[in-house]
N, C-alpha and C positions, 0 to 999 in steps of 0.2 A: 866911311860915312855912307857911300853907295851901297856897299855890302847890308849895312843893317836898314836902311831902308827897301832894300830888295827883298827882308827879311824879314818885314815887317809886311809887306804889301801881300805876302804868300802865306803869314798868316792870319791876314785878316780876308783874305782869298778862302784858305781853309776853313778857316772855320764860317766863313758864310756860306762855302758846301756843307757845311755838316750840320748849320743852322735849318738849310733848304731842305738837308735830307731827312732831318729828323721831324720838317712840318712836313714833307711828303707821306712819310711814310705815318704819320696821325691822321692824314686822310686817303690813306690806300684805299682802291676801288679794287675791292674784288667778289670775282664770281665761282660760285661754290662750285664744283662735282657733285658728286653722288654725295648721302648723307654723309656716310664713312671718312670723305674729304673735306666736310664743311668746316671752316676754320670756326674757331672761338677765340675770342679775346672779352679780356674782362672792362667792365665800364670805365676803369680808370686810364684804360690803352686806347679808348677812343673818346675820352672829355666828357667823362659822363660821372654821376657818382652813385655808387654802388648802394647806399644808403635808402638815398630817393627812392632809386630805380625799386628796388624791394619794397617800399611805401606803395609804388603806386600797383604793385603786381599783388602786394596781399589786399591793396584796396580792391582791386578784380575780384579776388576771391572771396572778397565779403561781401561781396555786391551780386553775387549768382542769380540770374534770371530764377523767378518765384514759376518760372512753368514746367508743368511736370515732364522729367527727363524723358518718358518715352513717350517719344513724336505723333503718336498713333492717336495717341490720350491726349493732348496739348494739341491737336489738329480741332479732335471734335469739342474742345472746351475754347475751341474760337474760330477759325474758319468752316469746321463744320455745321456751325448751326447756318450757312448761308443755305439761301438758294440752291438744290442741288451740291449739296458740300459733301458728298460722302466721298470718300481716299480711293482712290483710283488708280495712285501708285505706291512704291515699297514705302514703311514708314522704316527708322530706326532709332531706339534707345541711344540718347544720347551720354555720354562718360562726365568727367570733371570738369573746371572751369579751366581750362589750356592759354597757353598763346606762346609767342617768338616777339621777342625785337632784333633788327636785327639794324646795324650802323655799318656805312662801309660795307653792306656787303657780309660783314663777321657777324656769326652768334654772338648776344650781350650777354641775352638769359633767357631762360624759359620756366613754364611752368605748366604743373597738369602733364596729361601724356600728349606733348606733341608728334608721336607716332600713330594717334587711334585715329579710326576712319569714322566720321560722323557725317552724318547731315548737316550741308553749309548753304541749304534754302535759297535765299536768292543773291547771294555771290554766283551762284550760278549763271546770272546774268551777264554778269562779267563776263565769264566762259562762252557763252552766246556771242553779247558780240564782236567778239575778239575773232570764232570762225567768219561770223559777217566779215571783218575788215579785213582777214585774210582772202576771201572773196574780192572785194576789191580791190587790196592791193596787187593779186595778180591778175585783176580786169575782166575775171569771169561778172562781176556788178560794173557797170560802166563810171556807175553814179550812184553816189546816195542820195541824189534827186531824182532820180528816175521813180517812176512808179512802179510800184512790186507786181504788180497782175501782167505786167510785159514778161516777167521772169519766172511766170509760176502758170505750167498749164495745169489741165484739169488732173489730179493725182487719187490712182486708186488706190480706194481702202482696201486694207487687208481684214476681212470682216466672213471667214467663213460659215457658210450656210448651209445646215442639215437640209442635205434630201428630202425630210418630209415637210419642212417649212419652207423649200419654194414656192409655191403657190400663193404665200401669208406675205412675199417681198416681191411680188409682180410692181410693178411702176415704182419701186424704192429704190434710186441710184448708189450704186456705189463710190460715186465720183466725189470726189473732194474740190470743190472751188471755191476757196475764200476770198479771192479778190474780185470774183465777177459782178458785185454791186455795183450800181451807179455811184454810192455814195466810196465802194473800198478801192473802185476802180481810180483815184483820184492820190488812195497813200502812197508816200513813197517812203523807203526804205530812212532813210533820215527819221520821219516821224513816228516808226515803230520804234527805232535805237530810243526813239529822247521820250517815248512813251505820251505823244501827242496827235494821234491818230485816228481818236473816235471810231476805230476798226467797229464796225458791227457782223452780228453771227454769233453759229455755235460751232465750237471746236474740243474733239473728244468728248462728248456731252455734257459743254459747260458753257451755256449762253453768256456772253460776256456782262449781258447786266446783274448777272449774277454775284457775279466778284464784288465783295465790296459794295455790292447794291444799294441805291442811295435811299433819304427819307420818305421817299413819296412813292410806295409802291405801282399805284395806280399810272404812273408815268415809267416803271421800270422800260417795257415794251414798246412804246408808243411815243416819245419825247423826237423833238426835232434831234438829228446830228448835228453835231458842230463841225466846221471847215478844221479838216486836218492843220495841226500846226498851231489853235487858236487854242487848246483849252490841254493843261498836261493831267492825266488819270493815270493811276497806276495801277494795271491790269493783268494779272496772268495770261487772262484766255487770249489777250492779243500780244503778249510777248510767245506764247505757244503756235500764235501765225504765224509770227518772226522765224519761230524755228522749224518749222514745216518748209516756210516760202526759202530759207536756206539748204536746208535740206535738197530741196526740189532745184536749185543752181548747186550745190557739189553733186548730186545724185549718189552720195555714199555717205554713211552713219557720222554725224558731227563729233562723236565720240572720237571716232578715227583721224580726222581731220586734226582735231584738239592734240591728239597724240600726235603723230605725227610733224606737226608744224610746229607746236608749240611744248607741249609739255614734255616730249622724248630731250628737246634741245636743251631747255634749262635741266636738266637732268632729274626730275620728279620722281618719284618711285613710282612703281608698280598697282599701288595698292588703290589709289581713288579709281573712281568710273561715273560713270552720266547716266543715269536713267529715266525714259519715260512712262508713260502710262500702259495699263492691260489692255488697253484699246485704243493706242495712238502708233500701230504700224500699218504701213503704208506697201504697195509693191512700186517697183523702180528697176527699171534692168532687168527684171525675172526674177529680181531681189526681193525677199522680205525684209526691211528695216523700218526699226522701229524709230519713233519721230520722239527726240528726248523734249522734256519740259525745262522754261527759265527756273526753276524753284521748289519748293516745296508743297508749293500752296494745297494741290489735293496730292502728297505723296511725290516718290520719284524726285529729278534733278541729280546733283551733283553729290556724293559721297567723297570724303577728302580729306588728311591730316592735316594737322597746322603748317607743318613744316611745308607742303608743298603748294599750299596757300601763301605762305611766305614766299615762294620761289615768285610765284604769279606777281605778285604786289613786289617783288625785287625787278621782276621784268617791265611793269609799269612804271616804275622807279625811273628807271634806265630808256626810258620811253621807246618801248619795243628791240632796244640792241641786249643781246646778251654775249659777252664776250665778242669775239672779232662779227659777228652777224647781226645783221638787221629782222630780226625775225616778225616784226610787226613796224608796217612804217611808221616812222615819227610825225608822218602827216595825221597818220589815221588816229594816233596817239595825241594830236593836235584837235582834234574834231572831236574825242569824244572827253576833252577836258574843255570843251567850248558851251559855254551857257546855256540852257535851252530858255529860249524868250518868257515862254511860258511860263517856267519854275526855273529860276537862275541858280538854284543850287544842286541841279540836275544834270549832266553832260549825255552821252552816249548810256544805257544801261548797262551796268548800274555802278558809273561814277557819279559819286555824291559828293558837290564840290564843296569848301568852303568859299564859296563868293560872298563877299565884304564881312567875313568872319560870322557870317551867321552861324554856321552849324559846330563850328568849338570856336570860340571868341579866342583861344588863348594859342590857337594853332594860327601859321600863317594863311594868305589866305590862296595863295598857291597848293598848300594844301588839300588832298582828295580823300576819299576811302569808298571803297568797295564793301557793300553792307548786305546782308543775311537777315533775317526772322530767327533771335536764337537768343540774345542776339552773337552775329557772327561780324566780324568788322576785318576788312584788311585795310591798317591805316599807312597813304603813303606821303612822304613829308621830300620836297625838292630841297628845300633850303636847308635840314639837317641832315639829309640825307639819309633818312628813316622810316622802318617797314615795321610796323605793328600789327600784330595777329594778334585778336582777345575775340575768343569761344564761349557763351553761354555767361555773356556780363548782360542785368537788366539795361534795358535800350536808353534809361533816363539818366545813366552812369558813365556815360562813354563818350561825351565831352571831359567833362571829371576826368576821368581817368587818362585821356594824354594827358590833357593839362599838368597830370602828375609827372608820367613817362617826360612831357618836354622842361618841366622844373627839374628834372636830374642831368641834363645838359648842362655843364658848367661855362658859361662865357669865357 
């Protein structure tokens, strides 16, 4: 009688290891290598149904952003007719309508060439300020309260001048100082991230009231500022501060930094880069470098496959740890998934949160994404533990469309 109870107890011992092992291994966390080692498993290996999932990806593809594929053409059929809108940096032709899901960590599916290098506009933001917070997390920024004109002296442009036109640049400085206002001397690096700053100026010859320029011309120039902090605008020419006033604390090409900290580690490929404008370098060190831009808005930013836009949004996932490393703190990962007062479905740029399910009702509301002009989305989900990349879906489709991707989740 002891014997079959002892016999009894080791298999119901076994088999609740084999119960535990086989729900372990449905929610394996894993982190990819190089492409060549990224695992795949199919929808049905991670609670998903293969069905759906292809509903909501041909849904993407019938939903293709109506703006013309090259970026050059679809600049000036909308941000060029601004104020001073002409392209100032590289445009590129953009390819298919792409993307990754990725669960666990594993390829589910893809679609389109998630190999091509495109324009990913202002996900580039994201790339911004991710060097920001590697600044701070090794204390070179004390604070992201601190004011930014403490960390940024005067920086010269790199603007050479024909011999016979010196005489035509007598009293015209070469000096770069965007924080020296009374009113810029007041921002602090907080209210650039969250795009609440009022920054006033021109940068790379683009007055900021130009962006986006409001109703009332006649007040373009001339309107009171608002108390940094008070009012959120969403502005290029002062997220291009943000990357100057960074630049000027690494004092080396944020490109490099990008690499180096972050994008060498998750194993990215080769093939993205950061570009700025034909007249946004600066000297440093005896150094020419050039000062990249958050986006696309006149040209330049970030060029980038899906796949290593997945990796990014895998590492925000993972709130800055990639494998045994902490490669961005989970504090600073905490700050920029924090409400901005102003626009509560805005965090750090450019985490777009969903706070109280506004921005996809059907997503939790822990839920974030990292958003582009394209449109370009990295969508990242806590609770399912899921990274969505969709390239070149019109921007009124992409609630919709998780909505789809999260109806293939089987309970």
């Amino acid at each position: 009688m002891q014997m079959k109870f002892i016999l009894a107890v080791l298999l119901l011992t076994t088999s609740f290891a084999t119960a535990q092992k086989q729900k372990s291994s449905s929610t394996e966390i894993y982190f990819p290598g190089p492409d060549v080692e990224w695992k795949k498993k199919s929808p049905a290996e991670v609670g998903m149904s293969a069905e759906k999932l292809q509903e909501a990806i041909a849904f993407s593809i019938s939903h293709e952003s109506k703006n013309p594929r090259d970026m050059e053409q679809s600049h000036y059929q909308s941000f060029g007719k601004e104020p001073f809108g002409n392209g100032i940096g590289p445009f590129k032709e953009r390819g298919d309508v792409s993307g990754v899901v990725l669960r666990n960590g594993f390829i589910i599916a893809e679609w389109g060439d998630p190999f091509r290098v495109d324009m990913t506009h202002s996900v580039t933001k994201s790339f911004l300020s991710t060097v920001i917070g590697l600044a701070v997390d090794k204390g070179m920024i004390h604070s992201v309260h601190d004011t930014v004109w403490r960390y940024v002296p005067p920086i010269l442009s790199y603007t050479p001048i024909p011999i016979t036109d010196k005489a035509n640049q007598l009293g015209h400085s070469q000096w770069l100082m965007p924080f020296e206002s009374k009113h810029n001397r007041t921002i602090t690096w907080d209210h650039l991230l969250r795009q609440v700053s009022d920054w006033e100026g021109t940068l790379w010859g683009k007055p900021e009231w130009a962006d986006r320029p409001g109703a009332k011309p006649e007040e373009w120039q001339t309107r009171i500022r608002n108390a940094p902090g008070k009012v959120y605008e969403y502005n290029d020419v002062r997220v291009n501060a943000l990357a100057l006033a960074g630049l000027s604390v690494w004092r080396k090409p944020l490109p490099v930094v990008l690499k180096e900290n972050i994008m060498d580690p998750i194993s990215a490929s080769n093939t993205w880069r950061w570009y700025g404008y034909e007249n946004s370098f600066v000297i440093i060190d005896g150094q020419i470098i050039q000062s990249v831009s958050g986006g696309g808005h006149w040209g330049g930013g970030m060029i980038i496959n899906a796949r290593d836009m997945a990796r990014f949004g895998y590492l925000t996932l993972r709130k800055g740890k990639w494998k045994d490393r902490q490669l961005l703190s989970e504090a600073w990962v905490k700050m920029a998934l924090t409400p901005t007062p102003a626009q509560p479905t805005y965090g750090f740029m450019n985490w777009f949160l969903n706070t109280d399910k506004k921005l996809i009702p059907a997503a939790p509301a822990s839920a974030f994404y990292h958003l582009g002009n394209g449109t370009n989305m990295v969508y990242v989900d806590f609770e399912n533990d899921l990274v969505v990349v969709a390239r070149w879906i019109e921007n009124n489709s992409m609630a919709e469309f998780i909505e789809k991707i999260l109806q293939s989740i089987q309970k």
